[in-house]
DRENPABA-51896 format. One record per residue: residue number from 0; chain; x, y, z of N, C-alpha, C in turn. Coordinates in steps of 0.1 Angstrom, whole numbers. Each point is the difference from the previous one (the first is absolute). Example, Ala and Ser with C-alpha at 12.3 -4.5 7.8 and 13.67 -1.06 7.14 Angstrom:
# DRENPABA-51896
(atom 0, 'A', (132, -57, 78), (-9, 12, 0), (9, 12, 0))
(atom 1, 'A', (-4, 11, -7), (9, 11, 0), (-8, 11, 8))
This chain:
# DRENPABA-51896
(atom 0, 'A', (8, -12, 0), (-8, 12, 0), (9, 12, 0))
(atom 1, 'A', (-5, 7, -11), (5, 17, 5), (-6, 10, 0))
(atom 2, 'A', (3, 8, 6), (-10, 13, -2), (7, 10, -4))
(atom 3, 'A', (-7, 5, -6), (3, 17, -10), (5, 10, 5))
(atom 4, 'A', (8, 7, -6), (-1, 11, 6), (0, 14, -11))
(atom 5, 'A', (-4, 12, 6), (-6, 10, -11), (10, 0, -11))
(atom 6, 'A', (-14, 1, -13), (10, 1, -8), (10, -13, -14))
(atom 7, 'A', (-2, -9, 7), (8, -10, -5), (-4, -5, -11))
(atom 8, 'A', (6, -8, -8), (-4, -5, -14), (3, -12, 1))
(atom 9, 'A', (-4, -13, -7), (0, -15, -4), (15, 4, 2))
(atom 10, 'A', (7, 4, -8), (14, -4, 2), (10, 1, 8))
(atom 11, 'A', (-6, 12, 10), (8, 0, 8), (-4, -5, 16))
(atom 12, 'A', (-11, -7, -5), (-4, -7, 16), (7, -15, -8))
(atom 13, 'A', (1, -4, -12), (8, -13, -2), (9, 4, 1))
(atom 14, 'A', (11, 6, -1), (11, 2, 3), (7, 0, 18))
(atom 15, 'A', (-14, 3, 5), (4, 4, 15), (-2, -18, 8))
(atom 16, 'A', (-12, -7, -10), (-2, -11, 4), (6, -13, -7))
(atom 17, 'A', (8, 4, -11), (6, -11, -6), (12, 2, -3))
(atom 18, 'A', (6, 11, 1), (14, 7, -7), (4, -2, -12))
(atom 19, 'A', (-11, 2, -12), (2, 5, -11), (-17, 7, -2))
(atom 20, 'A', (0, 4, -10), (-10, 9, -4), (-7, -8, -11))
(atom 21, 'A', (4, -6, -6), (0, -14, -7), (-13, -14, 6))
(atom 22, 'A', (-2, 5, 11), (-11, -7, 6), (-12, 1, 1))
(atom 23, 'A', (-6, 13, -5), (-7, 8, 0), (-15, -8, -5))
(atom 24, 'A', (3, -2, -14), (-8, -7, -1), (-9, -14, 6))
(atom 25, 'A', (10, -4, 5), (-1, -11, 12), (-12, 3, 10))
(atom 26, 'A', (5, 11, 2), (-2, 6, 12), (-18, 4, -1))
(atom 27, 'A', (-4, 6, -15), (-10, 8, -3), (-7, -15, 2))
(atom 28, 'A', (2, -9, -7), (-7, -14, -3), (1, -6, 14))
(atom 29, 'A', (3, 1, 10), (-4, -3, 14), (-11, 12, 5))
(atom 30, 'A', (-5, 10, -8), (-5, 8, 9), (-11, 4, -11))
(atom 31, 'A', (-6, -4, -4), (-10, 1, -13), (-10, 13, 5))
(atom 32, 'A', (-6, 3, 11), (-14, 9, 4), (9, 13, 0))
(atom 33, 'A', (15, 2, -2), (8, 7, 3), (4, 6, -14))
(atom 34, 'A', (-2, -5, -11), (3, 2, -16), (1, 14, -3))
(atom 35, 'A', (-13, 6, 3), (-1, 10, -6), (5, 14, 7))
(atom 36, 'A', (5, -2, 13), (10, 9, 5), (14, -1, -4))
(atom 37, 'A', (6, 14, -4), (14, 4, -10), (5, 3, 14))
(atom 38, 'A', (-2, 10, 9), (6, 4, 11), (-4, -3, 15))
(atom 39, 'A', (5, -4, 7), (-8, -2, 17), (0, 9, 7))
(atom 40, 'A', (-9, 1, 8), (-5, 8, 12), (10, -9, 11))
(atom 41, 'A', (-1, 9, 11), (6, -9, 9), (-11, -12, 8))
(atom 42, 'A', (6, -13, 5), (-9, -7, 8), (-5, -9, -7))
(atom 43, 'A', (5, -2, -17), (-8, -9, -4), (2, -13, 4))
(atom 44, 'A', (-4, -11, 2), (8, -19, 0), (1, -3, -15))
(atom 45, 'A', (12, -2, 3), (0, -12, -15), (11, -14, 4))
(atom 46, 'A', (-8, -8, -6), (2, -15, -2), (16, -1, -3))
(atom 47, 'A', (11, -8, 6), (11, 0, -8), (9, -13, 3))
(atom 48, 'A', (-9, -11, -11), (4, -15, 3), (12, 5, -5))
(atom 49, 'A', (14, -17, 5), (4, 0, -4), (7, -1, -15))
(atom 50, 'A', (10, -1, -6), (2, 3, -14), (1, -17, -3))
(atom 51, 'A', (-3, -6, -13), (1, -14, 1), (14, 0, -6))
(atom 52, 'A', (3, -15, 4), (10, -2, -7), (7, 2, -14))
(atom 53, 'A', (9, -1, 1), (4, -3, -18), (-4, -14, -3))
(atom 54, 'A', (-3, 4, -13), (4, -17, -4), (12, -4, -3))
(atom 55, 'A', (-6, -16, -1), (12, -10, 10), (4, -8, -17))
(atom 56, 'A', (-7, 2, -12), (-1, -9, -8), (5, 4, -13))
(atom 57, 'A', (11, 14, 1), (5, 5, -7), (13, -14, -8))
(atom 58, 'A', (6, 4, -14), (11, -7, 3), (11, 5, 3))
(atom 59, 'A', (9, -9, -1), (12, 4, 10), (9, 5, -3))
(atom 60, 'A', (0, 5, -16), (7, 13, -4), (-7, 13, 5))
(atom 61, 'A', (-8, 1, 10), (-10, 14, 2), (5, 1, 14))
């Protein structure tokens, strides 16, 4: 769980909660009733499973 604070945008609450900014999307798709907000207020909750794994089934030049 995290909560907002004024102001903030998808990428940089992924960044605060994943350490890249790059997660963002992740982040939006854990939080779907939350889509159509670009900026937060403060106080909001949002959802912030963890990140899943890589896959394991790459080959082994990768």
């Amino acid at each position: 769980m995290y909560i907002t604070k004024q102001g903030q945008a998808w990428d940089q609450i992924a960044r605060a909660v994943y350490g890249k900014e790059i997660y963002a999307d992740f982040l939006m798709e854990s939080n779907p009733k939350h889509l159509n907000t670009l900026i937060f207020s403060a106080g909001v909750e949002l959802n912030t499973p963890k990140l899943p794994e890589p896959r394991k089934d790459l080959p082994p030049w990768r």
